[in-house]
ZAVO-846861 format. One record per residue: residue in three letters; x, y negated, z negated of N, C-alpha, C, O, CB in turn. Coordinates in steps of 0.05 Angstrom, whole numbers, plus 5000, padded with zeros to 4 digits. Atoms other than C-alpha are relative to their C-alpha. Glycine has a CB too. Example, Ala and Ser with C-alpha at 12.3 -4.5 7.8 and 13.67 -1.06 7.14 Angstrom:
2
ala501850245000524650904844501849765000503949764987498049994975
ser498450245001527350214857498549784986499549564982500949915029
This chain:
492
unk500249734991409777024617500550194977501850134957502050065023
unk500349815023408977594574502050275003501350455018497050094999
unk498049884987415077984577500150274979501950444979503049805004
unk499049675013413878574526498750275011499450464998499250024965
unk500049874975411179014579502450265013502850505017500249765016
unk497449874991417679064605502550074983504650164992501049855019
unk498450095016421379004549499450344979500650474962499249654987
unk501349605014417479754525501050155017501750365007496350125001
unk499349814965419480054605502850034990503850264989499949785040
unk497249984994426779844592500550114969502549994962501849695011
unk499549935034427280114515498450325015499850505007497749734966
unk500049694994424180814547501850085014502750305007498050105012
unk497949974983429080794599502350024995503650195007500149855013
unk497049895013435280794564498950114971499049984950502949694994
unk500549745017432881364520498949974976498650174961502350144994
unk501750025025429181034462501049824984503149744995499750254986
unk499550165016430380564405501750194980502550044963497649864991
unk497149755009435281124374501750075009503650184999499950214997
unk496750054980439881064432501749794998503949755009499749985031
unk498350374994441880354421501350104975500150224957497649604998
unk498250085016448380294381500449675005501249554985502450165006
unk499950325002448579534401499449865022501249885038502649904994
unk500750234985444878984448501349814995502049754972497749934997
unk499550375007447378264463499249985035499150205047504649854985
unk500450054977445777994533502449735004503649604987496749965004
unk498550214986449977484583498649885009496349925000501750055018
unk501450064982447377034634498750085010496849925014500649965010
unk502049814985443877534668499550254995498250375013500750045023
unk498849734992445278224646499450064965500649914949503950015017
unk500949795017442178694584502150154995502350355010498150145010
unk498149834991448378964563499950284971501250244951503349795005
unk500449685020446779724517502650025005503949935024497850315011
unk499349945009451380004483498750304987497950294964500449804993
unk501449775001448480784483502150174981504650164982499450135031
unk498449825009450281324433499850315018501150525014499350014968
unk500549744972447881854494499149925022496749875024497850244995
unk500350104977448581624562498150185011496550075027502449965013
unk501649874976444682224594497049934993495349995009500450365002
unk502149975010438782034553498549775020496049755021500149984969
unk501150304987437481394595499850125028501350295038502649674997
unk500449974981434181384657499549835022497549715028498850114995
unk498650174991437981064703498349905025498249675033502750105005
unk499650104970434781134772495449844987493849694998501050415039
unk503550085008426481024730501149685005500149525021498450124959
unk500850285001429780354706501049805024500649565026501149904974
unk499850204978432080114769497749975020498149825039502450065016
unk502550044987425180154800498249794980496449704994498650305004
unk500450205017422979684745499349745023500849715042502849964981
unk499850134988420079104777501649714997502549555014498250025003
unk498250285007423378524734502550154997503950014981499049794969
unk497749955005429578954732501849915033500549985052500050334988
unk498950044977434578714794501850265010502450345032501549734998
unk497149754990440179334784500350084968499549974947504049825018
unk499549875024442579794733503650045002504350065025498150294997
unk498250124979449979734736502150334963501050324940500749445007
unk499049805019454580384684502449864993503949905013500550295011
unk496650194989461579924672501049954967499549894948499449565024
unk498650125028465579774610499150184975499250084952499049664994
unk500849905022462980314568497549874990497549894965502149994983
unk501150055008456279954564498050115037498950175059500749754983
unk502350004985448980024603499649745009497949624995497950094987
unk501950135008447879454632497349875027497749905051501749774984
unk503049994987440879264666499849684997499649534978497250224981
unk499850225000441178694703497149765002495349845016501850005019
unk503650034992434278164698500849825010499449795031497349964979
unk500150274988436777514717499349734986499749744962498250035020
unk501050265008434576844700498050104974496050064988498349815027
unk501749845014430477134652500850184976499450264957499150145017
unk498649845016434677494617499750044965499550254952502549905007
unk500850145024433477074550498050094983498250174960499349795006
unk502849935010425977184544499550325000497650404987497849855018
unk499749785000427777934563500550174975499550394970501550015015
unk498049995024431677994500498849934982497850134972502449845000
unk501650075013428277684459497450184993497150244969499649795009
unk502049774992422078164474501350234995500950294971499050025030
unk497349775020427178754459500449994984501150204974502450045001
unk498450085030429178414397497850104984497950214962501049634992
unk502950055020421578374378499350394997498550504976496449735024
unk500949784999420479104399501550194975500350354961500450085028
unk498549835008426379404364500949944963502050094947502249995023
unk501050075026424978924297497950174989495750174999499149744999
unk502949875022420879414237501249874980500549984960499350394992
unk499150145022424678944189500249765008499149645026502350104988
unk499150214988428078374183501549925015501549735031500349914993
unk497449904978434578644211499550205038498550425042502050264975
unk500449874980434578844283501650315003503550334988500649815018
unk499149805006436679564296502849985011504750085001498350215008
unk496449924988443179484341501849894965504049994960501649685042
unk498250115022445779114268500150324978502150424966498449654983
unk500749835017443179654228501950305012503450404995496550015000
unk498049754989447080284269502049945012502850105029499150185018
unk496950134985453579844291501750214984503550334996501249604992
unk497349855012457680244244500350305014502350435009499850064964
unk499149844981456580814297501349965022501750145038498550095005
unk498950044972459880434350502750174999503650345015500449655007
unk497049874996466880644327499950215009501150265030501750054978
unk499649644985465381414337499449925027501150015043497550314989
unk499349904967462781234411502149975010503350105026498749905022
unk497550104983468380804422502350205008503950165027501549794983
unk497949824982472681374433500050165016502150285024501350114990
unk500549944986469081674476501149785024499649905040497850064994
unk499250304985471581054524503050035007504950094993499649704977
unk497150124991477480914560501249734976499949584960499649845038
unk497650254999483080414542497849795008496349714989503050035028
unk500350154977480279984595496749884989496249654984500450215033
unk503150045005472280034576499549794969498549574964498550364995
unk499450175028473679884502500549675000499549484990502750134988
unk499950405002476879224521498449855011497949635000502449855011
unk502750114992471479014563497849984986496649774985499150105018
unk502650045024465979134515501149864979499349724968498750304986
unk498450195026470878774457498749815007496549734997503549934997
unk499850284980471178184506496949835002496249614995501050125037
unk503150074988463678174533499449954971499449714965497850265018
unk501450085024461178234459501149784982499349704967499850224983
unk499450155014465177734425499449685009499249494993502450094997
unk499350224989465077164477497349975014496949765027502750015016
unk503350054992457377264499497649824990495749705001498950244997
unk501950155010454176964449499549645000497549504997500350094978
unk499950264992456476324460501349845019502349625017500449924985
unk498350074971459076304535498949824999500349654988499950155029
unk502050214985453175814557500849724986501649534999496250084995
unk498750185006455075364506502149845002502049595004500050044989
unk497550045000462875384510499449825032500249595036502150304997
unk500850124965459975244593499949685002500949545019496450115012
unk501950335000456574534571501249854985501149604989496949974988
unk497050215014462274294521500949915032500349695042503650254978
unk497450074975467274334589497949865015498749645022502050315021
unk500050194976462474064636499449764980499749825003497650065028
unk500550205014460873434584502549924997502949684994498550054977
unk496850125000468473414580501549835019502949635016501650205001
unk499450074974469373384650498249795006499549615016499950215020
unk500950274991464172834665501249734984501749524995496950004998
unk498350265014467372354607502549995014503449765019500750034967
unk498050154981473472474649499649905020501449765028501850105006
unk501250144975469972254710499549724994500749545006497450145009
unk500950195009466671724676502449784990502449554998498350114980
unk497450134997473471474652501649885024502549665028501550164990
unk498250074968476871514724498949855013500449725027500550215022
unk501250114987470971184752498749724994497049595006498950165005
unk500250225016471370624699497749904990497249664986501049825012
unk502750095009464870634676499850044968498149934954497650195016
unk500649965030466570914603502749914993504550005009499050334988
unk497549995013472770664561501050244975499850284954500049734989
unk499349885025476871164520499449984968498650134951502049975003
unk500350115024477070714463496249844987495549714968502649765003
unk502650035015469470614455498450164985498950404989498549945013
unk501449905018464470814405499150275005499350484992498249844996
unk501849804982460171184458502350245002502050474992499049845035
unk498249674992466771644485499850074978498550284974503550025011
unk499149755023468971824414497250204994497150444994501149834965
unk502249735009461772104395500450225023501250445014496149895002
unk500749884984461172414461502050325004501450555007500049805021
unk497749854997468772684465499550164974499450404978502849825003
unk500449785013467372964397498350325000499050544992499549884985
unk501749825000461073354413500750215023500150445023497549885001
unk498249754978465273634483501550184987501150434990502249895021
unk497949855013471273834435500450184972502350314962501649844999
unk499549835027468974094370498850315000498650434979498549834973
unk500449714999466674794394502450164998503150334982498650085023
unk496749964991473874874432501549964975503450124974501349765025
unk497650025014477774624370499850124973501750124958500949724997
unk500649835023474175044313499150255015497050355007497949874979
unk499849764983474875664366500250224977498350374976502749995021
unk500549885016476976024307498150134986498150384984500549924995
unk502449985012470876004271499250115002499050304987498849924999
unk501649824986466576234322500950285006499950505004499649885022
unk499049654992470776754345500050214979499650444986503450025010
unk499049955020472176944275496850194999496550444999501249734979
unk503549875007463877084267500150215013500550415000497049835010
unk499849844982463677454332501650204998501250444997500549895017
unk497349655000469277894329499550154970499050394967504849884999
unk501349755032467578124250497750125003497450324989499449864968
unk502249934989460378224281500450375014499750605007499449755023
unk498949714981463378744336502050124994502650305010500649965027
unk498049805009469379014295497750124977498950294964503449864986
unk501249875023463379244241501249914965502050054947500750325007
unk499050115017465178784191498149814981495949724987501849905012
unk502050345007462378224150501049745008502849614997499749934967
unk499250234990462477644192500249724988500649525003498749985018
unk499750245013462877114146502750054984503649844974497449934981
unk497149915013469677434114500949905026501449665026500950354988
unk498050104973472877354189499649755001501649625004499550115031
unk500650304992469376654196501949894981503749754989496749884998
unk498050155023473076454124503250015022504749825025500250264959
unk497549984997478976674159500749895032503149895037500850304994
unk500250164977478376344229500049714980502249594984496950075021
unk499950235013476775684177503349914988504449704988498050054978
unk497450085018483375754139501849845028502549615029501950344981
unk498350074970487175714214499649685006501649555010498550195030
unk500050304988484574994233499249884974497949674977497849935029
unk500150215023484074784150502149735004504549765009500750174971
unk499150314992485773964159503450114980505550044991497249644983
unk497550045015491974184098501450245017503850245011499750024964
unk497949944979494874704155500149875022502149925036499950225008
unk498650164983494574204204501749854992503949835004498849875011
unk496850255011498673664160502050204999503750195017500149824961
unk497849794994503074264148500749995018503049915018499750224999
unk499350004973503374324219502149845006504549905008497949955015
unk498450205001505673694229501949984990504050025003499449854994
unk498250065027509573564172503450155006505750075003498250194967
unk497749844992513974204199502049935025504449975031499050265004
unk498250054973515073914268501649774998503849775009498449955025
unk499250175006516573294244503050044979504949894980497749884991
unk497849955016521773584192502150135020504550135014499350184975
unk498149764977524874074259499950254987501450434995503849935006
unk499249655002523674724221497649994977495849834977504050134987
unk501649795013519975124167499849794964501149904946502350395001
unk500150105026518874684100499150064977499949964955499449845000
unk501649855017513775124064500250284996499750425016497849965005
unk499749715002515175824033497550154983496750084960502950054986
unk502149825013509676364018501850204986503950314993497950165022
unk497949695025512476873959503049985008504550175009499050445010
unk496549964985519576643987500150015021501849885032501650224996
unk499950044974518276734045499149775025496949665023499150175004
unk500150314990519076124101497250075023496850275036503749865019
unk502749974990512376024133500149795025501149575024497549934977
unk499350094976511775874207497549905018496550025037501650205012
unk502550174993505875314218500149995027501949945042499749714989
unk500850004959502675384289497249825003495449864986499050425017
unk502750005008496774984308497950195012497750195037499249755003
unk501949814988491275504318497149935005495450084996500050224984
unk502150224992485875044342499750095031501650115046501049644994
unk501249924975482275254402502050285007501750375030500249745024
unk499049645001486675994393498250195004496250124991501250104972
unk500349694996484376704412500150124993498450184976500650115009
unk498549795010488177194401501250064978501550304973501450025012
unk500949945028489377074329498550044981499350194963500349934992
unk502049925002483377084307498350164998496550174982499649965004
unk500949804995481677664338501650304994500550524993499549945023
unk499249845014486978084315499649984964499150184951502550015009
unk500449975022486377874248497350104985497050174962500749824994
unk502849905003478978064250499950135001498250244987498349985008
unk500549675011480278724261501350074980500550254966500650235018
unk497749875028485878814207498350004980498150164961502949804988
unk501850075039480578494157497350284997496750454980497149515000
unk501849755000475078944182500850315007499350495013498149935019
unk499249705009479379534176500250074969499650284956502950065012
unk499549995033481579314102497450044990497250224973501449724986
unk502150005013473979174088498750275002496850344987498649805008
unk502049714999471679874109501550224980500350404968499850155037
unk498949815016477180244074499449944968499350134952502950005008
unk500950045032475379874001497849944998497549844976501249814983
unk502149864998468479964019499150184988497250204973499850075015
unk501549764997468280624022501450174970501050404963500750155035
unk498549985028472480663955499749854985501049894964502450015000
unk500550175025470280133914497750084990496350255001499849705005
unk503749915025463780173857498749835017499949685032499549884954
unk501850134983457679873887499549734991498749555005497550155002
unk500750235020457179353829502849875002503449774980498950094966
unk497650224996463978993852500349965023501849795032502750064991
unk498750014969464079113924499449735013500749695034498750255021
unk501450214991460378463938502349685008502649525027497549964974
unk497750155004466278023911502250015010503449855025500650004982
unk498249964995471478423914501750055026503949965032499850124987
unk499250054969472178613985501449745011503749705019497450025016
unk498850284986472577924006502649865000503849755018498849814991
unk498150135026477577683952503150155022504850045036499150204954
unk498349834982481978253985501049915025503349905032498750215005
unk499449964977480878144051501549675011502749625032497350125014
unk499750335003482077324039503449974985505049794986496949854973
unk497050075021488477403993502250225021504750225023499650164953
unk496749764980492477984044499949905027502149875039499450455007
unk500150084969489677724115501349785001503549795011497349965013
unk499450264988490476994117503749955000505349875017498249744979
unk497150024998497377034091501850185021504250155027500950074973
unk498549774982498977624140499149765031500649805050498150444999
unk501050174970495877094204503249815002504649805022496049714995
unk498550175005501076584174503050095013504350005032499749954970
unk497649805000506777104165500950135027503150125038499350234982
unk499149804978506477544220497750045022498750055044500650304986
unk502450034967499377574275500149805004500049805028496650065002
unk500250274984499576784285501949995016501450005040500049744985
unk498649954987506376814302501350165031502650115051500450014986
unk499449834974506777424344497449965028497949985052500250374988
unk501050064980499777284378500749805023500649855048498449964993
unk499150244983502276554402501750115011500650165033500949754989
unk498649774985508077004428499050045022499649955044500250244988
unk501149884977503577384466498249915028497849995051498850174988
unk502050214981498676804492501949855017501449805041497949764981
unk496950114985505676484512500150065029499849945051502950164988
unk498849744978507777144551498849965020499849965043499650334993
unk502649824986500777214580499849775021499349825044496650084978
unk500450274982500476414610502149955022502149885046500349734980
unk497550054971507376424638500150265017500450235041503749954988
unk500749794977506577094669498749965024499550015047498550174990
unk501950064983500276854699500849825017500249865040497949944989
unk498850214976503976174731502150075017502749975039501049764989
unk498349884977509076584755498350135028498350035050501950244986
unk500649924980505577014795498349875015497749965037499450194996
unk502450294987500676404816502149815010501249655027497649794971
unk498250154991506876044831501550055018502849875029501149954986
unk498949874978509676544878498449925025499349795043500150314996
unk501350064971504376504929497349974985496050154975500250285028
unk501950025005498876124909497549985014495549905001500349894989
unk501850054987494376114968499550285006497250355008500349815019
unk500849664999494976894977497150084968494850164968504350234991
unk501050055029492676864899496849965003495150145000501549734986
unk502250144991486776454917499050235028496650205023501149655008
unk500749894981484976894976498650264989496450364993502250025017
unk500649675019485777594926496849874991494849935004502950104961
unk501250065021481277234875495749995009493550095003502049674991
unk503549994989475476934920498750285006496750394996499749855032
unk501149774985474877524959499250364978498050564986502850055027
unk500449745017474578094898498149904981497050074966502850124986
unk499950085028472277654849496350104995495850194973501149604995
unk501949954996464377794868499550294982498150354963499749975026
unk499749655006466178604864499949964968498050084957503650185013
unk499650045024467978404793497750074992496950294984501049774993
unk502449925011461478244777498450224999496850324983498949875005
unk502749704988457878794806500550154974498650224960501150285035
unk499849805016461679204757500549874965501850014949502550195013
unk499550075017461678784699503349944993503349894969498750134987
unk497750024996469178694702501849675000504249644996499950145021
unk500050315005469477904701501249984971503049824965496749865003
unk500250195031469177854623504150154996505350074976496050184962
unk497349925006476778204626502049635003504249554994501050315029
unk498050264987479077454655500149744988501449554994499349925029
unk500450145004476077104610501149814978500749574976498550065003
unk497850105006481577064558502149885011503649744998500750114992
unk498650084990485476914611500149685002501949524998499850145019
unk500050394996482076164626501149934973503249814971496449815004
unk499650165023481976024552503549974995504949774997498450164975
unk496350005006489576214534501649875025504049855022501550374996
unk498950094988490875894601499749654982501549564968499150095029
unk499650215016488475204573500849984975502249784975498249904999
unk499150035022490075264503503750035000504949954981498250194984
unk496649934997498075444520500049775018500349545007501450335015
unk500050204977497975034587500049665000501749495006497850075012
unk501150264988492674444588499650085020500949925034501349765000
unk501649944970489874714649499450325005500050514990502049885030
unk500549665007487575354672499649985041497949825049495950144969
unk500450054970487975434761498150245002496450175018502850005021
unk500749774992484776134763496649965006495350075024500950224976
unk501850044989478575854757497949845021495649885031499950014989
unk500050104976478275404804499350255032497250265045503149874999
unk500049824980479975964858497550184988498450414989502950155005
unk502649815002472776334835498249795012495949885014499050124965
unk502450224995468775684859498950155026496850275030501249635007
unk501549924973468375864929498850285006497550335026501749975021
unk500049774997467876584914497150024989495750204998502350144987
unk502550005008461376394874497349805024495049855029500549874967
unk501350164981458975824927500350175035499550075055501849684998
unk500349914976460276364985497250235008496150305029502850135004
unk501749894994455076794960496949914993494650014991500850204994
unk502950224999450576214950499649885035497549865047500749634974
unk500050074967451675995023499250265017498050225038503349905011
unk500949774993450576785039496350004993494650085009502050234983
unk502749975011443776755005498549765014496349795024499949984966
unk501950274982441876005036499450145028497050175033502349665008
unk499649894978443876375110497250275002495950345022503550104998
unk502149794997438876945094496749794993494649785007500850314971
unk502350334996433676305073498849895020496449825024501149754996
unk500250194967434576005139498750205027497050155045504249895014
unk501049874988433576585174497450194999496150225020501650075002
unk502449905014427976975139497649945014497849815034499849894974
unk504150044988420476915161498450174973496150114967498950275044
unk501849885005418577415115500049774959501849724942500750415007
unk500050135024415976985052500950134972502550004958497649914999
unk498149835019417977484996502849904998503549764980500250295010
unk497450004999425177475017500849665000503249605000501050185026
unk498750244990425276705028500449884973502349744965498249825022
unk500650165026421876544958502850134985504349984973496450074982
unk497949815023427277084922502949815011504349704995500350465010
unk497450124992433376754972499349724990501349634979500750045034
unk499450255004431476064959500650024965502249864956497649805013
unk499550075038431676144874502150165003504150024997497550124971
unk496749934999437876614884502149735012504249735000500650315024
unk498550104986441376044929499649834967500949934949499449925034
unk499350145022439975484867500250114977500049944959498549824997
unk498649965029441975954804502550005014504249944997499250294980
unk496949914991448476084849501649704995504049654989500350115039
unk498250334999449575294851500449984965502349864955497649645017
unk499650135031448975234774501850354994501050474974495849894974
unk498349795004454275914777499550344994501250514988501249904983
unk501749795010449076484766499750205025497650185039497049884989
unk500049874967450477004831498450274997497350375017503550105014
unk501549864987447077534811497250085008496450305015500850114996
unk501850014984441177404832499950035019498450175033499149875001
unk499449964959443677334900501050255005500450365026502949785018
unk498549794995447377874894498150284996498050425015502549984982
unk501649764997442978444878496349925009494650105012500450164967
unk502349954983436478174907501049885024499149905040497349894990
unk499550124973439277864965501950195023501150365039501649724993
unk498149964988446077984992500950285000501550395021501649854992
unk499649765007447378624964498450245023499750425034498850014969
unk501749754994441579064995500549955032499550105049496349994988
unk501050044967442778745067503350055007503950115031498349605013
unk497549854985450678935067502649735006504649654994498650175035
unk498950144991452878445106500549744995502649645004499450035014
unk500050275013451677765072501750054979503249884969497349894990
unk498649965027454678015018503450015003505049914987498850314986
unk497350004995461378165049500149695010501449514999500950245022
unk498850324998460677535088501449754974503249594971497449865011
unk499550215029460777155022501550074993502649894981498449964979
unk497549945010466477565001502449895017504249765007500150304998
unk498650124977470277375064500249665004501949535016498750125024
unk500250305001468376675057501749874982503549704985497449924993
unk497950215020470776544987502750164998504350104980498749934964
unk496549904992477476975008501049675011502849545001500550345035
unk498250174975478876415063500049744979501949594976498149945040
unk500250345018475775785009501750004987503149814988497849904980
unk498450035014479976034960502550125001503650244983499150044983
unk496750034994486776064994499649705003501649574995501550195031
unk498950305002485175305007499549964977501049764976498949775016
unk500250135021483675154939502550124988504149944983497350024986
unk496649955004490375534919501549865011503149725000501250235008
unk497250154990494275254969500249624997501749465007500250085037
unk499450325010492874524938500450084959500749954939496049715012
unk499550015032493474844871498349834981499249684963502749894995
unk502250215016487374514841500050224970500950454966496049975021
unk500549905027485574634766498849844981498949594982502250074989
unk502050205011480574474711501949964970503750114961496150134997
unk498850085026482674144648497750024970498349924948501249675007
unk501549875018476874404604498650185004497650225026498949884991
unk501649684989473375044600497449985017496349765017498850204974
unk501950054984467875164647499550205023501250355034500549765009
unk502049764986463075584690500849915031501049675037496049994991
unk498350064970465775644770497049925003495350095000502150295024
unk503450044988458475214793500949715006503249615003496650054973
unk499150284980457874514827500549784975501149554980496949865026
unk498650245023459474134759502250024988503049904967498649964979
unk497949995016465674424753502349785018504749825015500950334995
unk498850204984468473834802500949794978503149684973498049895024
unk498450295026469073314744500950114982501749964964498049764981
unk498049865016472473834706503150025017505250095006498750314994
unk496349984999478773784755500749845008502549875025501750205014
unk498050205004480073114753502950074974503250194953498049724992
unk497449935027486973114718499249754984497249624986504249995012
unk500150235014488772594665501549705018501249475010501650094973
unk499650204978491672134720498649945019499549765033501850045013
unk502250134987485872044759499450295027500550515030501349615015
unk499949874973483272344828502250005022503149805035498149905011
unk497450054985488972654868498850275019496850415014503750034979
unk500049824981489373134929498950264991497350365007502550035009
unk500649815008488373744884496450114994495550344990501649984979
unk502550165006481173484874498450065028496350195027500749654992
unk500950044973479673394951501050325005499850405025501649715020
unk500549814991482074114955498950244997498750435012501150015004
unk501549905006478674404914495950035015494650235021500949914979
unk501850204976472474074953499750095023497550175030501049735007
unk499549884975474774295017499650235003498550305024502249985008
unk500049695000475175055000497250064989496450294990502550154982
unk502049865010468675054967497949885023496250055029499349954966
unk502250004976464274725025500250095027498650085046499349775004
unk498549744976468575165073498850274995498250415013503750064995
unk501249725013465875765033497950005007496950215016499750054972
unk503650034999458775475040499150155022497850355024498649685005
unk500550034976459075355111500750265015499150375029501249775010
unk500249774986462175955135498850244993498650405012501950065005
unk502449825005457676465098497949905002496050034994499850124978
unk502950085004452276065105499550065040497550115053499449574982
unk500250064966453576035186499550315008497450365021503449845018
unk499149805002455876775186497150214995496150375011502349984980
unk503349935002449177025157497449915013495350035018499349964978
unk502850084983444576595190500450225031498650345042499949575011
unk499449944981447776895246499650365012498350465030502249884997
unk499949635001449077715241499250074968499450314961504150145009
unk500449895024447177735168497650294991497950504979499449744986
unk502049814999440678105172499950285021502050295034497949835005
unk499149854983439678755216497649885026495949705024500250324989
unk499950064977438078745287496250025008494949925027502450215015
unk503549985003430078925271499949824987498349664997498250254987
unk502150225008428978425228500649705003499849514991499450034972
unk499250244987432477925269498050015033497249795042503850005003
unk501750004990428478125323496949914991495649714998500550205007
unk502050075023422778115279498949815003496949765016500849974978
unk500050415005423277375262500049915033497949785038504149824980
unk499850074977424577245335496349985012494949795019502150225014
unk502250114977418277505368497149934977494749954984499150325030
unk501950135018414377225299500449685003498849524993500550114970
unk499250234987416976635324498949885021497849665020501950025006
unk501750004983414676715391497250025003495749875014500650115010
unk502849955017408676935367498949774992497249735009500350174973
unk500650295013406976265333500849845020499449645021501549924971
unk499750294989409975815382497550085036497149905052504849915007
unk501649914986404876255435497349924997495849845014500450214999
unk503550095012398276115396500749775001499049655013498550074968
unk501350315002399775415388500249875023499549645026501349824979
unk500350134966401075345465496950035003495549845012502050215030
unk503049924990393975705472497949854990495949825004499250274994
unk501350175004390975245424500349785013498349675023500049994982
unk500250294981393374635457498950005024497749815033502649885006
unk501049954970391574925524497250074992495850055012501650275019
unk502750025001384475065493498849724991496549664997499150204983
unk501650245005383274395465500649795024499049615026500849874970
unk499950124981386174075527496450015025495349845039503150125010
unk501649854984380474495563497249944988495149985001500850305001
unk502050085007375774225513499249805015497449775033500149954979
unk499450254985378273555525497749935026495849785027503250045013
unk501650094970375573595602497150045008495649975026501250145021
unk503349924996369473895591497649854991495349855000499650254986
unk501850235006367073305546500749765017499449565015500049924971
């Protein structure tokens, strides 16, 4: 399909190729970055026919396409290429001035979304590849100690354990930096001679190596966050200030040198330390209040967690899984989103079942299977959304799924997208236990009761009538045919 068409509609629509301060897309979702919001025209691009919704949230535009999203983007990329560099790279150093146009709140959502977008889908297919070798283990078909696991286990775990890295690119990308200075410095974090360090220190009970005198306090920062990401902005603050003060004929070197000889030792010194601190704070916080009442928890989670999306508001949680496994070894929160994503796939099957009109059946049936591989909004803004009621059902659904999947306290043990393959992600390391079966329980509870719920009252009362006497209708003619060929019948 030939998608630059639309890819010209939605580049007039948000106000021109001089409005964009920065593109990146998600799963589904076009997310702008405008230096003049009034310039975009919000209600043109939601009449768009490959557009599903236009959605204002996090200090970004974003314009949702769907499955599609990819080839959308791409077609944007091509439009908005007159070089070799695309333009959102070329005018990023205007993001800072909008950014303060922005809340608190918006800012960290757009951080979040841009840093961790580029390679969600990926991080997605490590964890479920993780989670089937643990299946595959429990179910005795693969041994730990064979050839096969180690390749396999490597290619699940080396995204997760050089986290750094990546993040390191990403975040110097969207702090306006040079991303290969942050990547050096994501590298130093999981270098093999600070892991022996590492070691070396725990094994001694304390601090054995001193920087300038000072005692240096080895952490391992392997599959880490939040260091990374502060130190990426410190560097891409240092790099802009001797930038903008250095000669042009040293800046190339020198920057780096700088930002390589004051940062890494400051990660060591003082951000590794205090982040792990804060990823600490942030894990046990989270099990407390998950530990108080975890089936209420599970109830909040299903039942809001949809709304989230609507407003882009999801990518706030998504430090949450990671720093839950990386502190933890497990992460429950996502668990309690399964049914909340399988309620409004069971909402969308329910409008399927009921339907007559072919339009709505072909759109509900490909919304119902992106929802199973974790992709809702499809369902959600061509489906569930416009009819009201499915949509709550499915909210109501994965409220009730995910108080049972809380109240067994299920949880996955590698990262991973809430969709039907995140089941061999919560085997534990002891095999299949109750937590497993309840997770299970709450998500085909979700199905069934939005799926029942919509077949039922989902649609309105005309176009359940509708279907009815189109129903009748058809089962009328084919009485009259049978009663005319019966009538043949006698006549020969």
């Amino acid at each position: 399909m030939n998608y630059q068409p639309l890819a010209k509609e939605i580049l007039a629509g948000i106000g021109g190729q001089n409005n964009i301060v920065s593109l990146v897309h998600c799963a589904t979702r076009l997310r702008f970055k405008l230096q003049d919001r009034t310039l975009a025209d919000i209600d043109n691009l939601k009449k768009l026919s490959g557009v599903l919704a236009v959605i204002e949230s996090g200090g970004q535009c974003q314009v949702v396409i769907g499955n599609e999203v990819g080839d959308v983007y791409q077609a944007i990329q091509q439009e908005l290429t007159t070089s070799d560099q695309p333009v959102p790279d070329k005018i990023a150093a205007t993001e800072s001035v909008n950014n303060k146009k922005d809340s608190i709140f918006n800012q960290f959502i757009d951080i979040i979304s841009a840093i961790f977008t580029p390679f969600l889908g990926v991080m997605v297919s490590t964890g479920i590849l993780k989670g089937l070798l643990t299946a595959a283990v429990a179910l005795k078909w693969l041994s730990p100690e064979s050839g096969t696991y180690h390749v396999w286990y490597a290619a699940s775990d080396s995204l997760f354990y050089f986290f750094p890295l990546l993040l390191g690119y990403t975040a110097g990308k969207k702090f306006g930096g040079n991303p290969f200075i942050t990547m050096g410095i994501g590298g130093a974090l999981v270098h093999p001679m600070i892991i022996s360090a590492f070691n070396a220190s725990n094994a001694a009970g304390g601090a054995t190596e001193y920087f300038l005198g000072i005692p240096l306090t080895f952490l391992n920062y392997g599959a880490s966050v939040i260091p990374i990401i502060f130190a990426s902005w410190v560097s891409c603050k240092i790099e802009k200030t001797l930038n903008a003060h250095s000669p042009a004929i040293i800046r190339n070197f020198v920057t780096p040198l700088v930002c390589l000889i004051v940062v890494v030792p400051l990660v060591f010194l003082v951000i590794g330390p205090a982040s792990t601190w804060i990823s600490r704070l942030l894990a046990n916080g989270y099990q407390i209040a998950y530990g108080y009442a975890p089936a209420l928890a599970g109830a909040i989670m299903g039942g809001i967690w949809q709304v989230c999306v609507i407003f882009g508001l999801h990518w706030g949680f998504v430090p949450i899984f990671i720093n839950n496994i990386t502190v933890l070894g497990h992460d429950t929160l996502m668990p309690l989103l399964l049914p909340a994503v399988i309620g409004q796939t069971g909402a969308a099957f329910g409008v399927f079942l009921r339907t007559r009109d072919a339009k709505l059946k072909m759109l509900s049936g490909s919304a119902v299977i992106s929802g199973a591989f974790g992709v809702t909004e499809p369902a959600i803004y061509g489906v569930t959304l416009p009819y009201r009621r499915p949509f709550i059902f499915g909210c109501i659904a994965g409220a009730i799924g995910g108080a049972v999947v809380g109240y067994y306290q299920s949880a996955i043990y590698s990262m991973g997208l809430a969709n039907i393959f995140i089941f061999a992600q919560l085997i534990p390391p002891t095999g299949i236990d109750k937590s497993v079966w309840g997770a299970i329980i709450g998500t085909v509870l979700a199905f069934a009761i939005s799926t029942l719920l919509t077949f039922l009252f989902g649609l309105p009362a005309t176009e359940r009538s509708a279907t009815k006497r189109s129903a009748t209708k058809a089962s009328s003619t084919t009485n009259q045919v049978a009663t005319e060929e019966n009538n043949n019948e006698k006549c020969h």
